[in-house]
C-alpha positions in Angstrom: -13.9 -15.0 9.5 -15.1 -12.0 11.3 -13.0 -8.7 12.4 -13.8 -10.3 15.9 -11.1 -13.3 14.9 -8.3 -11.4 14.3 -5.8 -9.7 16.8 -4.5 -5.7 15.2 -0.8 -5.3 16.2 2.5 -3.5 15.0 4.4 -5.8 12.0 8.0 -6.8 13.9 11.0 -6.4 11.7 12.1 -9.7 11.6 13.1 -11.4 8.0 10.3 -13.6 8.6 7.7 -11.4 9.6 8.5 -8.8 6.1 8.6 -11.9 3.6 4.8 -12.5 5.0 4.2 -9.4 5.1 5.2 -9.4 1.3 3.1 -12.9 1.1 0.0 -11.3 1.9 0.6 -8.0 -0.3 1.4 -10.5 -3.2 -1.7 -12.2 -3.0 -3.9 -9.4 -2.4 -2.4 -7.6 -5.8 -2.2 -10.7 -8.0 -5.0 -9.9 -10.5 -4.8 -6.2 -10.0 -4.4 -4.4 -13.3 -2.0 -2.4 -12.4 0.6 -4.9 -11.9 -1.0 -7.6 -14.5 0.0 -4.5 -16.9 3.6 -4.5 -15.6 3.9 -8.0 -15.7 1.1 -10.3 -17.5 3.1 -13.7 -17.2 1.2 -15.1 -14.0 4.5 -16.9 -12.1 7.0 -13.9 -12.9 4.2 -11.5 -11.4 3.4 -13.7 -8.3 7.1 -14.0 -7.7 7.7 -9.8 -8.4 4.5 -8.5 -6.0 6.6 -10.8 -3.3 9.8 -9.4 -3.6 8.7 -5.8 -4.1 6.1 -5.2 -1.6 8.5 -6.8 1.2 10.7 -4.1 0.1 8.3 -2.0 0.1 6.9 -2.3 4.1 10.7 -2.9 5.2 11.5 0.5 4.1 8.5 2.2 5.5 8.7 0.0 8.8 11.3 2.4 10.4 9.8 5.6 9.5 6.3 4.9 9.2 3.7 2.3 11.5 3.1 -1.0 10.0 0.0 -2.7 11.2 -0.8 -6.7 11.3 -4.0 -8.6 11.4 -3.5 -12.0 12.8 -5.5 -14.9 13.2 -5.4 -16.6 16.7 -2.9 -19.1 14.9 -0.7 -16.4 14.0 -1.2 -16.7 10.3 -1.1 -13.3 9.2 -3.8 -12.4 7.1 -3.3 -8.8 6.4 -1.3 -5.6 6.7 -1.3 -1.6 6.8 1.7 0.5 6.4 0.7 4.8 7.2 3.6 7.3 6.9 2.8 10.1 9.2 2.5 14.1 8.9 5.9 15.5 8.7 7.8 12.1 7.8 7.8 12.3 4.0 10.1 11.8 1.9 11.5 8.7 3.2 15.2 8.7 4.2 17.9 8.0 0.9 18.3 4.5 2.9 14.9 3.9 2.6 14.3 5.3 -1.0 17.0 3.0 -2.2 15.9 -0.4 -0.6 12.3 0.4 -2.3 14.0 0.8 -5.7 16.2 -1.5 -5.2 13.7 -4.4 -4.7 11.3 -2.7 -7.6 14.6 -3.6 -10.0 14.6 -7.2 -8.5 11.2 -7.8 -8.7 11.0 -6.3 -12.4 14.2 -7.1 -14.0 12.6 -10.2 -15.8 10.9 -7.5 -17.9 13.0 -4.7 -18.4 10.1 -2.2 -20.2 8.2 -2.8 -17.2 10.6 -1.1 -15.1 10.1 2.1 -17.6 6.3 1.9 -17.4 7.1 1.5 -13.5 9.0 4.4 -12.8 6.8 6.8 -15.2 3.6 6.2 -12.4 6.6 6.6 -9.8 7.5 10.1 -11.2 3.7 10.6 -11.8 2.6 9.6 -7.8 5.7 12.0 -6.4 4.8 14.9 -8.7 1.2 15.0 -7.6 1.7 13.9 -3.9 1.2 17.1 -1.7 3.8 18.7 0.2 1.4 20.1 2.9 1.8 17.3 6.0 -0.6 14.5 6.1 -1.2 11.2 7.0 -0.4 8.8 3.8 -1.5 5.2 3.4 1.3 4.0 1.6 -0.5 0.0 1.9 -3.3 -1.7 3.0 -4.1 -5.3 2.0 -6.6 -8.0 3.0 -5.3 -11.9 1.8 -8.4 -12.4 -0.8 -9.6 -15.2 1.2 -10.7 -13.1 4.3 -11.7 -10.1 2.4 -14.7 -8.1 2.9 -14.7 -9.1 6.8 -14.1 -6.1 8.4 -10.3 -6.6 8.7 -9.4 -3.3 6.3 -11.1 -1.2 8.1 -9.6 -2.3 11.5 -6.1 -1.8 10.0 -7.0 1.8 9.3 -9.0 2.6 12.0 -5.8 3.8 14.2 -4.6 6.1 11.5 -7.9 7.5 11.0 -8.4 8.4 14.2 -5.1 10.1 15.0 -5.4 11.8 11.7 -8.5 13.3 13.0 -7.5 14.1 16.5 -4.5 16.2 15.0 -6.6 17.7 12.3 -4.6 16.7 9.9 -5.6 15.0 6.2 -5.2 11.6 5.1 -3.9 10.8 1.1 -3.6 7.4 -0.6 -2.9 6.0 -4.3 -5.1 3.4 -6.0 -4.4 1.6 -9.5 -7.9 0.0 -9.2 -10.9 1.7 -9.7 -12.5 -1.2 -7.9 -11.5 1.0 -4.5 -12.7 3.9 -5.2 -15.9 3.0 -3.6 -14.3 1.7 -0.7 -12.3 4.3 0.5 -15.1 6.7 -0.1 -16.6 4.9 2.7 -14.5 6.1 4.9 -14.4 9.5 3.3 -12.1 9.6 1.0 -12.7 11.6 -2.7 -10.5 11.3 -5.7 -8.3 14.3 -6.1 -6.6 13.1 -9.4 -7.1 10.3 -12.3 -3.3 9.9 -13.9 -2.5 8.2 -16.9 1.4 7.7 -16.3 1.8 5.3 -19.2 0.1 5.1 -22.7 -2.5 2.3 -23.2 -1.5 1.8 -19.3 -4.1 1.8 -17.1 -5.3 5.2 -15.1 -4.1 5.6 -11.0 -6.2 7.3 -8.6 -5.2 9.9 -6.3 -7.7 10.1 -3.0 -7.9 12.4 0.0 -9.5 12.5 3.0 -10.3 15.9 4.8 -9.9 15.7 8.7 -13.3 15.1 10.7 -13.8 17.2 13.7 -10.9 16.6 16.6 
């Protein structure tokens, strides 16, 4: 599949549309250490990424832009939620359905949801309050990956963000990224280590090109 294949569009808000949304998310962060640290038994953690990242995009959907790559057939095969300068923090609405569906997705194993919320606290307390554009998701299913598809999903945000002059931020659990996002010029800002014998989150920003 080539970037060429796919259509870029905004996510709709339908039930349907989050749970694939959630899908795709779930697949793209099934061996990611991050969340094989929260939750190492393979079916509980399949079933958790679901529940939580749908939660996750259907609380930024109203607030934030929430991009869709499709196939011609419709099968969605990846997804980018941005949260714009200004917008941050989310609404209490919003906050809650986001902790509510970590709780769901985590309440088979109750120490993950301590773990959890420690990198929650640690992400908020080093965010910056300055306004910026924040890439609060982007995921590629694993079987289209490396097509071009990521960088399609951002390319919208990235472009605004250096129109207005304004910064882009993201969070990564997988050092794997790193070199990826430096591509499009982002550098780490922070390495956090929320958790003992957890594994380290990145913090990454991106300085505005010329408008």
């Amino acid at each position: 599949m080539t970037r060429s294949d796919v259509t870029i569009a905004p996510l709709g808000r339908s039930r349907l549309e989050l749970s694939e949304a959630g899908g795709v998310a779930a697949r793209a962060f099934y061996d990611d250490p991050f969340f094989v640290f929260l939750s190492p038994r393979p079916l509980i953690r399949a079933r958790g990424l679901g529940i939580f990242w749908r939660a996750v995009v259907a609380s930024i959907i109203d607030t934030g832009e929430v991009l869709a790559a499709r196939r011609h057939d419709g099968t969605l095969v990846g997804v980018a939620a941005s949260i714009g300068p200004g917008r941050l923090p989310l609404s209490a609405r919003a906050q809650l359905q986001q902790s509510a569906g970590a709780l769901y997705a985590l309440f088979p194993r109750p120490r993950a949801l301590v773990d959890g919320t420690r990198y929650l606290v640690a992400i908020d307390k080093e965010h910056p309050r300055e306004p910026l554009w924040y890439l609060a998701l982007l995921v590629v299913d694993p079987l289209v990956q490396r097509s071009g598809i990521g960088t399609a999903l951002q390319r919208q945000m990235l472009e605004r963000a250096d129109t207005e002059g304004v910064d882009c931020y993201l969070e990564t659990q997988n050092e794997r990224n790193i070199p990826y996002y430096g591509r499009f010029g982002y550098e780490v800002a922070q390495e956090l280590h929320p958790v003992k014998n957890g594994p380290p989150l990145w913090t990454m920003r991106r300085k505005a090109g010329p408008a």
